[in-house]
TORPA-4810 file (N, C-alpha, C, O; in nm, 3 decimals):
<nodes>
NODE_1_-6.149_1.898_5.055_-6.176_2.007_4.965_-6.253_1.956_4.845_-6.238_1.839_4.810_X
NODE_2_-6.351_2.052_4.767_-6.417_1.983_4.694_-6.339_2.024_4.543_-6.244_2.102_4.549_X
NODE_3_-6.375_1.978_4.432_-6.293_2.035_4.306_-6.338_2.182_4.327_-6.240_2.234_4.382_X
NODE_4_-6.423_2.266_4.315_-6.436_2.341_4.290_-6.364_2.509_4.376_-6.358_2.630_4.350_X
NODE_5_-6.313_2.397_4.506_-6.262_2.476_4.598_-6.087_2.463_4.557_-5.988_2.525_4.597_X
NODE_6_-6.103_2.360_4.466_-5.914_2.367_4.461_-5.927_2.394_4.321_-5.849_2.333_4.248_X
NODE_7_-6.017_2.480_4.262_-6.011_2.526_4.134_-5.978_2.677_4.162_-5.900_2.736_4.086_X
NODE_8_-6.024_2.730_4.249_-6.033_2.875_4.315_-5.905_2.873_4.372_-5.830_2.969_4.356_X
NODE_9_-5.858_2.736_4.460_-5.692_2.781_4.483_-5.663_2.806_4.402_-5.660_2.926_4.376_X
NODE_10_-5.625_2.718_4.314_-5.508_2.717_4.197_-5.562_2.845_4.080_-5.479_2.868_3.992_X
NODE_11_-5.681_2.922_4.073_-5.687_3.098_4.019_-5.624_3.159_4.156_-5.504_3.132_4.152_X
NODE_12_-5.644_3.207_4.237_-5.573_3.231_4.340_-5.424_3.198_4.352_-5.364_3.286_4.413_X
NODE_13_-5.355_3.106_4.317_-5.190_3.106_4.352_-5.088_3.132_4.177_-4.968_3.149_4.157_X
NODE_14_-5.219_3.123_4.072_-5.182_3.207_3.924_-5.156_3.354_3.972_-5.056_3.425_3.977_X
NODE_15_-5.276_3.368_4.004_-5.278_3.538_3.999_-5.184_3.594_4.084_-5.142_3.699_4.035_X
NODE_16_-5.126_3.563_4.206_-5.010_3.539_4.298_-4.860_3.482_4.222_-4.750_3.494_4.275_X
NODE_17_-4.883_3.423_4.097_-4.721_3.403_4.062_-4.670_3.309_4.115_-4.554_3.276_4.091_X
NODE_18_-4.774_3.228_4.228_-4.709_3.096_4.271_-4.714_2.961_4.184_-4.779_2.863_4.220_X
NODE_19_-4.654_2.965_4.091_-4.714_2.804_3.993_-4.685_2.708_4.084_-4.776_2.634_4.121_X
NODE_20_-4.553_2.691_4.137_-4.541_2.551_4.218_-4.668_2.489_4.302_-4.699_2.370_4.298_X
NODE_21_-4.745_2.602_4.388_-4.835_2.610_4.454_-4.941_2.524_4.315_-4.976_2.406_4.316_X
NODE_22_-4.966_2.603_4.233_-5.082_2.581_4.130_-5.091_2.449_4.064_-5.186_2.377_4.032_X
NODE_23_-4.918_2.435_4.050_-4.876_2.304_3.980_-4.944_2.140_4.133_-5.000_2.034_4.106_X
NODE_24_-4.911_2.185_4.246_-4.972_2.097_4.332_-5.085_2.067_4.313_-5.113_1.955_4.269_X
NODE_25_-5.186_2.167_4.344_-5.295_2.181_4.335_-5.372_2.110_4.231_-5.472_2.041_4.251_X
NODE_26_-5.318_2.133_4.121_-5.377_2.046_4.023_-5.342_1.948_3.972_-5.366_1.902_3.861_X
NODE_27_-5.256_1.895_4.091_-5.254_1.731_4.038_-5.343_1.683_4.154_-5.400_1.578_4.127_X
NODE_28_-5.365_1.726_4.256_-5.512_1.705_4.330_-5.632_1.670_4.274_-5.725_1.606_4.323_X
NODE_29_-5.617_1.734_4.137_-5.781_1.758_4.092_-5.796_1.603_3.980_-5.727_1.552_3.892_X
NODE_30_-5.918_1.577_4.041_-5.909_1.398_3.973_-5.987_1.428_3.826_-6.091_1.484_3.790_X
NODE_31_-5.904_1.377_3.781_-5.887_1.421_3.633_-6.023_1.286_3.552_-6.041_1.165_3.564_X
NODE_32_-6.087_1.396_3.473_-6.205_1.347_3.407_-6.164_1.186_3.330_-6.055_1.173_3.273_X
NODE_33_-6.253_1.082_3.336_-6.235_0.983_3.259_-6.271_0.989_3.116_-6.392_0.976_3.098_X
NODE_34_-6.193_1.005_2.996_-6.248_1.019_2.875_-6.317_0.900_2.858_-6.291_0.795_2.917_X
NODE_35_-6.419_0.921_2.761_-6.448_0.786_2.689_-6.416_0.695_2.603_-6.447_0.737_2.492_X
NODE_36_-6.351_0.551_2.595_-6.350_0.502_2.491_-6.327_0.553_2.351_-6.406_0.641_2.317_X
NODE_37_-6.250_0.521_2.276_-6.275_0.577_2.119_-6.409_0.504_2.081_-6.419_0.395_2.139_X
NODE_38_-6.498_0.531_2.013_-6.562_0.437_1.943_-6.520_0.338_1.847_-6.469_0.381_1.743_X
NODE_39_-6.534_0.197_1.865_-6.493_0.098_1.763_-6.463_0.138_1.621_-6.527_0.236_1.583_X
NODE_40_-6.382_0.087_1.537_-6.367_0.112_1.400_-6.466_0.030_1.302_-6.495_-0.088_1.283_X
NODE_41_-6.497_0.134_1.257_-6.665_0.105_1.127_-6.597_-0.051_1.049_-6.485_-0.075_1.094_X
NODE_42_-6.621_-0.103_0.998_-6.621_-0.224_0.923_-6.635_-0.157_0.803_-6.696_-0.049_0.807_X
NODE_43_-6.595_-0.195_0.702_-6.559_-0.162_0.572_-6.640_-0.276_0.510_-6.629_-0.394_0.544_X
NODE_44_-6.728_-0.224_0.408_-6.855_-0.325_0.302_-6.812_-0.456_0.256_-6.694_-0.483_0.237_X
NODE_45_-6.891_-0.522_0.240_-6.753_-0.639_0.208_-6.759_-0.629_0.048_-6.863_-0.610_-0.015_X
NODE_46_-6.632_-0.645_-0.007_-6.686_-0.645_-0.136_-6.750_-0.685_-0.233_-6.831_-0.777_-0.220_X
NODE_47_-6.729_-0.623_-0.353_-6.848_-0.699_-0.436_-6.777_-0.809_-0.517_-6.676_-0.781_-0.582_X
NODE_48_-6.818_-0.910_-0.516_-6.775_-1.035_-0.614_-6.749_-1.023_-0.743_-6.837_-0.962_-0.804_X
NODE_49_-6.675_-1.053_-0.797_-6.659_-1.064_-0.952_-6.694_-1.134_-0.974_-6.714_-1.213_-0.882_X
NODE_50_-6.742_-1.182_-1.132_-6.746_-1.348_-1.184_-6.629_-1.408_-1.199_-6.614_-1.530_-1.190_X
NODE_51_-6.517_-1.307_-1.228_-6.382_-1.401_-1.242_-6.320_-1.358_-1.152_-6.281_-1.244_-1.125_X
NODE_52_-6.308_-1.489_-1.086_-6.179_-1.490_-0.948_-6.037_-1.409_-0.999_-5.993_-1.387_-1.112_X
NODE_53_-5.995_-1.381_-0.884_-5.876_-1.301_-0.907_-5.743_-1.439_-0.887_-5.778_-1.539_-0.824_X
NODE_54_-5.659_-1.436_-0.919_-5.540_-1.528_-0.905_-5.481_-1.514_-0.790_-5.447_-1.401_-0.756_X
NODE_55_-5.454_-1.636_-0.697_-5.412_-1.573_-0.543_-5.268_-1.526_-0.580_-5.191_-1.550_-0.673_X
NODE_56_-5.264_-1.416_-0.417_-5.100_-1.377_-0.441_-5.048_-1.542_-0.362_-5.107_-1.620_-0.287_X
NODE_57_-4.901_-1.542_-0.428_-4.827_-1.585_-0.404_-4.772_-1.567_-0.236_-4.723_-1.460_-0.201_X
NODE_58_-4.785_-1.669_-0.150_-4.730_-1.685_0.006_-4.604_-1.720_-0.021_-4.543_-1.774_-0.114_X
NODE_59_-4.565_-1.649_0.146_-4.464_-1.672_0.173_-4.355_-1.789_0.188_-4.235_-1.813_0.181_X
NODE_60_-4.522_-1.864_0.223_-4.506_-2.025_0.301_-4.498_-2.122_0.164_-4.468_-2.241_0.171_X
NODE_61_-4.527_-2.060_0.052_-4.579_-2.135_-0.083_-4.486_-2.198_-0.143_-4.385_-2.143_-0.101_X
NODE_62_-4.454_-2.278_-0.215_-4.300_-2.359_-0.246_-4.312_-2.248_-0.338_-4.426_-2.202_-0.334_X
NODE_63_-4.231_-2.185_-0.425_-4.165_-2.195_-0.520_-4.179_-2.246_-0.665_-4.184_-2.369_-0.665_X
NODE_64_-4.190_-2.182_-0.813_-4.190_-2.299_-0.887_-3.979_-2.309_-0.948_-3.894_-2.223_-0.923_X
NODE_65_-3.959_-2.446_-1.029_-3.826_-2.444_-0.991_-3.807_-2.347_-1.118_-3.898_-2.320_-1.197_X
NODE_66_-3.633_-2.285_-1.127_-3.626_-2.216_-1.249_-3.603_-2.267_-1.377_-3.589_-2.385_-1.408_X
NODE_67_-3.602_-2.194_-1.430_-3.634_-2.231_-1.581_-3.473_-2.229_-1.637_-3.398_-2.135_-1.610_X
NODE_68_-3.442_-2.314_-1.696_-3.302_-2.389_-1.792_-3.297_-2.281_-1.850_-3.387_-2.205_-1.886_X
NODE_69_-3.164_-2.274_-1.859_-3.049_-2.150_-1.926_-3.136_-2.173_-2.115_-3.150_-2.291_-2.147_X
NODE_70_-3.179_-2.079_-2.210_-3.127_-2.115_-2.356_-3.032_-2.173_-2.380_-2.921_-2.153_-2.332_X
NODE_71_-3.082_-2.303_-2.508_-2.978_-2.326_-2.528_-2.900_-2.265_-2.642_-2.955_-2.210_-2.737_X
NODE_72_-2.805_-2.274_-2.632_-2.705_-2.186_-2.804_-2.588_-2.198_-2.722_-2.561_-2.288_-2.643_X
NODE_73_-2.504_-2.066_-2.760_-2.361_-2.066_-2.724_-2.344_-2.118_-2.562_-2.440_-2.156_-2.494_X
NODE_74_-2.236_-2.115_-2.524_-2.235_-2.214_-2.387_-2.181_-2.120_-2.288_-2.059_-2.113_-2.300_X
NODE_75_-2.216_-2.063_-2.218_-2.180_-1.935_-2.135_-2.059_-1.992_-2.034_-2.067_-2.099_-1.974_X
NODE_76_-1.950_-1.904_-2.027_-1.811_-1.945_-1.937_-1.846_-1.852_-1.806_-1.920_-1.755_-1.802_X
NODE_77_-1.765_-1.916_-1.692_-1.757_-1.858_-1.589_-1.789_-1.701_-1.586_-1.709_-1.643_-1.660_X
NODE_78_-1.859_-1.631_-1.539_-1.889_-1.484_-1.507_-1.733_-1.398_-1.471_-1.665_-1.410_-1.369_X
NODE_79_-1.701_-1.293_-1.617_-1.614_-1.242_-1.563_-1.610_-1.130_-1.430_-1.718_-1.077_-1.404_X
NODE_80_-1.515_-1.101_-1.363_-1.484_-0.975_-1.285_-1.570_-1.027_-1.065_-1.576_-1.129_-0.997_X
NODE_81_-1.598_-0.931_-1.054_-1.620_-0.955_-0.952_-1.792_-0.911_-0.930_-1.831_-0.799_-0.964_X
NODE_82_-1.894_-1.023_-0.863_-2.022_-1.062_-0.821_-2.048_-0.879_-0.828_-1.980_-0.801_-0.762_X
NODE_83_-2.151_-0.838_-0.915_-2.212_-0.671_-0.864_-2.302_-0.708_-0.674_-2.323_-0.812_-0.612_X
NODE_84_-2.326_-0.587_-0.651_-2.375_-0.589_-0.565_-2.539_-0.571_-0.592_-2.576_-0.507_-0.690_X
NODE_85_-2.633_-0.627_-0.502_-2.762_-0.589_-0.566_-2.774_-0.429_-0.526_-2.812_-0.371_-0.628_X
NODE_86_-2.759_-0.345_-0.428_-2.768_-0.241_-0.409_-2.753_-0.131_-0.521_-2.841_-0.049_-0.547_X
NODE_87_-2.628_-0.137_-0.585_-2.599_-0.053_-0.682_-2.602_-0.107_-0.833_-2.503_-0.148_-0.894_X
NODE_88_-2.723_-0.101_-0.879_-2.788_-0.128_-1.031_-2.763_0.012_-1.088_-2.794_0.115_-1.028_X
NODE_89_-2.693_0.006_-1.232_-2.689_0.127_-1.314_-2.699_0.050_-1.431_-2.708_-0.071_-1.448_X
NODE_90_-2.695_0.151_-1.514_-2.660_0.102_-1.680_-2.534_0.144_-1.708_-2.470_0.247_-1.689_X
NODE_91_-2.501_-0.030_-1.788_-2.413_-0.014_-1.802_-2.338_0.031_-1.966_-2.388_-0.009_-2.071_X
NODE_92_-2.201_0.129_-1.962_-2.179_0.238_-2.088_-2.076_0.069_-2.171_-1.978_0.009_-2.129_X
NODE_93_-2.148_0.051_-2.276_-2.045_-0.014_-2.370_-1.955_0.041_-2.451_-2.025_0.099_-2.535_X
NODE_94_-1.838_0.060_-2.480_-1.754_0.149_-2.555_-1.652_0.038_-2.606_-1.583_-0.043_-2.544_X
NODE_95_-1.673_0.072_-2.771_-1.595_0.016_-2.824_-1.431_0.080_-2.819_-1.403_0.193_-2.780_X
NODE_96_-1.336_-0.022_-2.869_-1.203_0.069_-2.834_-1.124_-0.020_-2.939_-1.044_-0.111_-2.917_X
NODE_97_-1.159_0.020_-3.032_-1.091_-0.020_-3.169_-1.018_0.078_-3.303_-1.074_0.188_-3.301_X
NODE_98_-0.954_0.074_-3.371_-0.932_0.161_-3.465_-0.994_0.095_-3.587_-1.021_-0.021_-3.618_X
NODE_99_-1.009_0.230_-3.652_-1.088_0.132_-3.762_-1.056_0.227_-3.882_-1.059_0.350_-3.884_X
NODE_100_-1.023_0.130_-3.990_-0.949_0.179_-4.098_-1.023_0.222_-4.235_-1.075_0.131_-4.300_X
NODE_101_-1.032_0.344_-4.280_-1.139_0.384_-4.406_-1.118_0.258_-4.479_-1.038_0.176_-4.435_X
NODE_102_-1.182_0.235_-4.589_-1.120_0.117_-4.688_-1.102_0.277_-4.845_-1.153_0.383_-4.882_X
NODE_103_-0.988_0.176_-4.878_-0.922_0.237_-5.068_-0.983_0.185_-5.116_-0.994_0.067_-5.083_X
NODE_104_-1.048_0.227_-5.207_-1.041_0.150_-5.366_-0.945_0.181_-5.449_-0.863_0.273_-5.447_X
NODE_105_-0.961_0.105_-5.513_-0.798_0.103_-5.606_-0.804_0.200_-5.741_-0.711_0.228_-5.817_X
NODE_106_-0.939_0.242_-5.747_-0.945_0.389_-5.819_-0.815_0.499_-5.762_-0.712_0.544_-5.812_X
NODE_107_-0.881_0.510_-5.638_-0.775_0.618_-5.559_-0.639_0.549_-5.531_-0.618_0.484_-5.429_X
NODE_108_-0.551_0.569_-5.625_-0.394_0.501_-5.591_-0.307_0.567_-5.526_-0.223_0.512_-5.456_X
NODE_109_-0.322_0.809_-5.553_-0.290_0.820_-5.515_-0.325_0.894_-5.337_-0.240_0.961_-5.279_X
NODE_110_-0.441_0.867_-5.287_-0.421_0.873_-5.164_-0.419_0.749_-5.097_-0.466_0.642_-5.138_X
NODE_111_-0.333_0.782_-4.942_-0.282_0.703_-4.899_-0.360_0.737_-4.727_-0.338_0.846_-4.676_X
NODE_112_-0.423_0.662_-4.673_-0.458_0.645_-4.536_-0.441_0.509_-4.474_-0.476_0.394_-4.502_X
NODE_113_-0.360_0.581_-4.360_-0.302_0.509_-4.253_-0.310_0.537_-4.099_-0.238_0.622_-4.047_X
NODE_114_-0.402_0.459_-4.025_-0.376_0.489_-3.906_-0.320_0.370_-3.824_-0.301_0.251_-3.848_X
NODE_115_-0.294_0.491_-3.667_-0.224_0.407_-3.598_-0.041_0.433_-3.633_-0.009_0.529_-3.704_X
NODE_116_0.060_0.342_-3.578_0.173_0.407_-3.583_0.223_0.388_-3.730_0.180_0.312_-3.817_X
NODE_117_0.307_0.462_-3.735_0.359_0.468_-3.938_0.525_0.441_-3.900_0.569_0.447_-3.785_X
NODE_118_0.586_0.417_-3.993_0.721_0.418_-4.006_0.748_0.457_-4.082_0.705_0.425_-4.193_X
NODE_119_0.859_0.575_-4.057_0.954_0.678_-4.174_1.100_0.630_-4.182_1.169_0.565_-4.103_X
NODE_120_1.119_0.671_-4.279_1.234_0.594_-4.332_1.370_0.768_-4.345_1.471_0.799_-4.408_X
NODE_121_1.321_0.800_-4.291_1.402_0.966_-4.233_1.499_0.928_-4.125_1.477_0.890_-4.010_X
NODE_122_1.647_0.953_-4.213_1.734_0.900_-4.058_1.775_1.033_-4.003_1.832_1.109_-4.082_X
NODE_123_1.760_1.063_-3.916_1.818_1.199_-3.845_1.960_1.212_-3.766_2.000_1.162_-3.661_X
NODE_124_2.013_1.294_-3.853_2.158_1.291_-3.736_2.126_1.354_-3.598_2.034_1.426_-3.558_X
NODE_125_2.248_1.293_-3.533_2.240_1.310_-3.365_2.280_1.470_-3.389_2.329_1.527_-3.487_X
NODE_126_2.233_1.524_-3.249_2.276_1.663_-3.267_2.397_1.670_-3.203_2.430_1.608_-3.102_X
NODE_127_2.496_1.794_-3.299_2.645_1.804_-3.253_2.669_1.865_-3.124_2.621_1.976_-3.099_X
NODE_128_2.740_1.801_-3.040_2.766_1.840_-2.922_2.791_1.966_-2.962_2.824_2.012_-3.071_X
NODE_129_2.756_2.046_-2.792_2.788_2.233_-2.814_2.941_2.231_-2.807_3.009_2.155_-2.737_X
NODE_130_2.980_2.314_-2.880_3.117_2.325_-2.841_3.143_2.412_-2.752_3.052_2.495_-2.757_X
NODE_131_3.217_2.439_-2.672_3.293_2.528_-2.543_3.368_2.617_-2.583_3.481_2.568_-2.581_X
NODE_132_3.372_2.734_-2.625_3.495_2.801_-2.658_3.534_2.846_-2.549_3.475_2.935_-2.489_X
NODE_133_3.668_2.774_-2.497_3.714_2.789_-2.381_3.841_2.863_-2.405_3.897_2.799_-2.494_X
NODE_134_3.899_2.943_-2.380_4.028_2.989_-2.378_4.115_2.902_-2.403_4.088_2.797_-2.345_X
NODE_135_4.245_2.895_-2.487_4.376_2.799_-2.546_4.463_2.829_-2.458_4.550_2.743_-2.444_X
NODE_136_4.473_2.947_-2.375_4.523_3.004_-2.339_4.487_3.110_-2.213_4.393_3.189_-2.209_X
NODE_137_4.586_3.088_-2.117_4.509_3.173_-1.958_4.673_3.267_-1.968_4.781_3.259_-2.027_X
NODE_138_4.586_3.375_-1.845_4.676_3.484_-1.857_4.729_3.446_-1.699_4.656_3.400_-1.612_X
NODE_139_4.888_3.481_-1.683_4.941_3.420_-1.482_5.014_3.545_-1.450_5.095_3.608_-1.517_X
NODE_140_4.985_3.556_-1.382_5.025_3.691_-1.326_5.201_3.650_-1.215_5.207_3.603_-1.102_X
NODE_141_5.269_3.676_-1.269_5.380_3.642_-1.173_5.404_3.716_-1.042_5.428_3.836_-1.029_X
NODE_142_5.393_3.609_-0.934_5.428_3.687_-0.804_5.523_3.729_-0.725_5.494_3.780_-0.616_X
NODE_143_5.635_3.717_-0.762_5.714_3.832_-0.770_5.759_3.947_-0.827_5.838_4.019_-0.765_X
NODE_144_5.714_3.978_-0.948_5.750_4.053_-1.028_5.636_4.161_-1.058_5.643_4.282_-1.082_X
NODE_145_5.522_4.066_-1.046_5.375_4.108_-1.085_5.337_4.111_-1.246_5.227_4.149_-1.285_X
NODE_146_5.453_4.062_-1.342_5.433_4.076_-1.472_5.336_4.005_-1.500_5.289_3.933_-1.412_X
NODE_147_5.279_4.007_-1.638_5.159_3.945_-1.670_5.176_3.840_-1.778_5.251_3.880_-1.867_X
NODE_148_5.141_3.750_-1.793_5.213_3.637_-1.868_5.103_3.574_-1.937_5.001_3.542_-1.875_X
NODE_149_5.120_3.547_-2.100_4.993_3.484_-2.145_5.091_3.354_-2.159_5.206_3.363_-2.201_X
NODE_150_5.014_3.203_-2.106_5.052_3.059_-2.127_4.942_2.986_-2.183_4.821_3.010_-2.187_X
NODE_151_5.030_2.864_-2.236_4.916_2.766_-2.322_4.864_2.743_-2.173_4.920_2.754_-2.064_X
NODE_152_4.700_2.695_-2.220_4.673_2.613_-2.070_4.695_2.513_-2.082_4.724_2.438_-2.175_X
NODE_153_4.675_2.505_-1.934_4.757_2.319_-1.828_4.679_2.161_-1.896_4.569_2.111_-1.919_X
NODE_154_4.750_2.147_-1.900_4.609_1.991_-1.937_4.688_1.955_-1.834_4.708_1.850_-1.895_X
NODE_155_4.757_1.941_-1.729_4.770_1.887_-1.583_4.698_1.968_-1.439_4.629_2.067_-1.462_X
NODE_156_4.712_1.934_-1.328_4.683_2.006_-1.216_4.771_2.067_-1.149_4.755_2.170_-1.083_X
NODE_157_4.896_1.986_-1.166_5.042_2.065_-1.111_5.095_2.097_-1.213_5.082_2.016_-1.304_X
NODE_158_5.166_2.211_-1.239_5.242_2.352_-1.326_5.319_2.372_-1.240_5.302_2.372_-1.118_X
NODE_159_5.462_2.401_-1.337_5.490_2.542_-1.275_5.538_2.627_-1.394_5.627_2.575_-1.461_X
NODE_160_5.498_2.741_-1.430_5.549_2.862_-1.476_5.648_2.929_-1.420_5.675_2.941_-1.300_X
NODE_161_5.734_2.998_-1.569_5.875_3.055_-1.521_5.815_3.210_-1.569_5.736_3.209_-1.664_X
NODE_162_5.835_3.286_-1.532_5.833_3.420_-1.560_5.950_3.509_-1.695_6.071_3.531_-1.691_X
NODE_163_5.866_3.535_-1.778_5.944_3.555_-1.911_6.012_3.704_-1.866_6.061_3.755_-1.967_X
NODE_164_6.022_3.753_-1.798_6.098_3.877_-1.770_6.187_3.883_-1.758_6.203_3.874_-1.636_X
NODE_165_6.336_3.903_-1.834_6.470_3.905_-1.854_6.564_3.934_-1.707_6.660_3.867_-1.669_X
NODE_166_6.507_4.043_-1.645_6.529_4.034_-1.492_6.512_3.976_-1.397_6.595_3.965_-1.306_X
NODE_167_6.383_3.919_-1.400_6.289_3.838_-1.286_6.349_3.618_-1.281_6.390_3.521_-1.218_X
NODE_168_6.323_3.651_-1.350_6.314_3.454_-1.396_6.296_3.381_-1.288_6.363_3.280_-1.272_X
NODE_169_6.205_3.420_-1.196_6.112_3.370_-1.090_6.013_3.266_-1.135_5.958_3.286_-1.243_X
NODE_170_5.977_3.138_-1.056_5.946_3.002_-1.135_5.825_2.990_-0.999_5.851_2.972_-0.880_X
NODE_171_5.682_3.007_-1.066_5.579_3.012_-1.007_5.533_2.810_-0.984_5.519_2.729_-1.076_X
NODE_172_5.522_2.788_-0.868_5.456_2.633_-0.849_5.321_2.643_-0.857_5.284_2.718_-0.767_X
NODE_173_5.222_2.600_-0.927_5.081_2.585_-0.907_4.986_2.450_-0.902_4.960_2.390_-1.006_X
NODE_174_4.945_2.414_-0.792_4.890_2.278_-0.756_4.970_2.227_-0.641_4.921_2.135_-0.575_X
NODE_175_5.074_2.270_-0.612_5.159_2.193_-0.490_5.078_2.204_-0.383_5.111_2.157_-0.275_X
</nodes>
């Protein structure tokens, strides 16, 4: 088949809805050779200065060595822990001192003081609440049913007698 005859298939099996067909077909078809990019242009060479430029610094290049600490005060071990190079900020200095107006001795009578003070104010403890508790409970006698006012118990076992001239029934409480 020549290209031009499997160009007419493959309009022919479009217009039919057959792609698979079309999709064959045109991998049949020997596909054009592009050309080459054209080479990349060369760039002018430049123009010379009279004064040389300073070479960069290589990779391969030693090093010069570093330069000695100033001398003056004598620096101690680095406090806290190595920063990381990643996270550089600035850093917040904050002083954390108190700091005291100054008197002159013109002003005798004001007085400034900071920081803690001491008063010479003794405060009494506060008086326990008192309880007003009953002196006295009311017992109901169970036989009689009379009603009886008694000192109260400062024990847990009692026994009450019943003040009723008839009764004199003797109540146990705590047994």
């Amino acid at each position: 088949m020549t290209e031009s005859g499997i160009k007419d298939a493959i309009a022919k099996a479009v217009s039919e809805e057959n792609y698979e067909l079309a999709a064959q077909l045109k991998s049949q078809l020997k596909t054009p050779e592009k050309a080459p990019p054209p080479p990349p242009k060369k760039a002018p060479p430049p123009k010379e200065n009279p004064l040389p430029k300073p070479a960069a610094p290589s990779k391969e290049a030693p090093r010069p060595p570093k330069k000695a600490p100033p001398k003056g005060k004598p620096r101690g071990k680095p406090r806290g822990k190595p920063k990381s190079k990643a996270r550089k900020g600035r850093r917040i200095k904050i002083n954390l001192r108190l700091r005291q107006s100054k008197i002159t001795e013109e002003d005798d009578s004001y007085s400034d003081q900071l920081g803690w003070t001491v008063s010479n104010e003794d405060f009494d403890e506060p008086e326990e609440p008192i309880n007003k508790e009953p002196e006295s409970i009311t017992h109901q006698c169970s036989f009689c049913g009379a009603m009886m006012r008694i000192p109260k118990p400062t024990r847990d076992r009692y026994t009450v007698v019943c003040a009723h001239p008839e009764c004199g029934h003797e109540d146990k409480i705590g047994f």
